[in-house]
N, C-alpha and C positions, 0 to 999 in steps of 0.2 A: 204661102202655101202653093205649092204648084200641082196642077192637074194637068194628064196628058189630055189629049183632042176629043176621045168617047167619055171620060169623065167627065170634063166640061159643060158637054152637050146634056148627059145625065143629068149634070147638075140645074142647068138652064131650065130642064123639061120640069125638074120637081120644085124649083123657084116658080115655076108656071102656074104648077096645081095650087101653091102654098097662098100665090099670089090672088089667084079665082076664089080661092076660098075665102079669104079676107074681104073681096071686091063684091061683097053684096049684092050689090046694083049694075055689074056687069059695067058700068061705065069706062073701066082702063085706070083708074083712081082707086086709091086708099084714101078714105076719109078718113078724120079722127072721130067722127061717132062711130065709122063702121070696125076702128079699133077696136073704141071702149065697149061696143057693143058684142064683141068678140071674148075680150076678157071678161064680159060679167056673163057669159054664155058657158065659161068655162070655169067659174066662181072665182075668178082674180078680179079685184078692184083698182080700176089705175081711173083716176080722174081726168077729165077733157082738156084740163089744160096740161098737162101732161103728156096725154096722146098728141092734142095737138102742135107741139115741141118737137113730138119724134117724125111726126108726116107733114109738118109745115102748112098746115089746111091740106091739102093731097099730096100724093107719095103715087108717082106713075110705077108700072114695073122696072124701067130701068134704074129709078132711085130707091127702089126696093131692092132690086139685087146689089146693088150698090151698097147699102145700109147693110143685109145681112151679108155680105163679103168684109165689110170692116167691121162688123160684130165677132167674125170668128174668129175664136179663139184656141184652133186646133180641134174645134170638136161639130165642123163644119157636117162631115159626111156624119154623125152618129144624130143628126136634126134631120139630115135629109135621108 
């Protein structure tokens, strides 16, 4: 997919907020309770071993942007 230069940045900014929101504890980490805890907030059930599969025990921002850049599936901009 390619994005020009104010795209990008756009994008970085709401990887930002998506990212604090997830980051409970303000640490700079995704944890996998602060996952799981996330989907049972929002009545999805995913189990801890599961979350912690997908953030490795933490998931800093850069492996965060990372992960949701190779999750998209063309339908990047309609999440952000």
């Amino acid at each position: 997919m390619a994005y020009d230069n104010n795209n990008m940045y756009d994008n970085d900014v709401k990887f930002k907020d998506v990212f604090e929101h997830f980051d409970v504890d303000k640490d700079g980490k995704i944890s996998s309770k602060e996952l799981v805890d996330y989907f049972a907030s929002v009545g999805e059930s995913v189990n801890h071993k599961v979350a912690k599969s997908v953030v490795n025990e933490f998931l800093d921002f850069g492996e965060f942007v990372k992960l949701m850049k190779e999750e998209d599936n063309g339908e990047l901009e309609n999440i952000l």
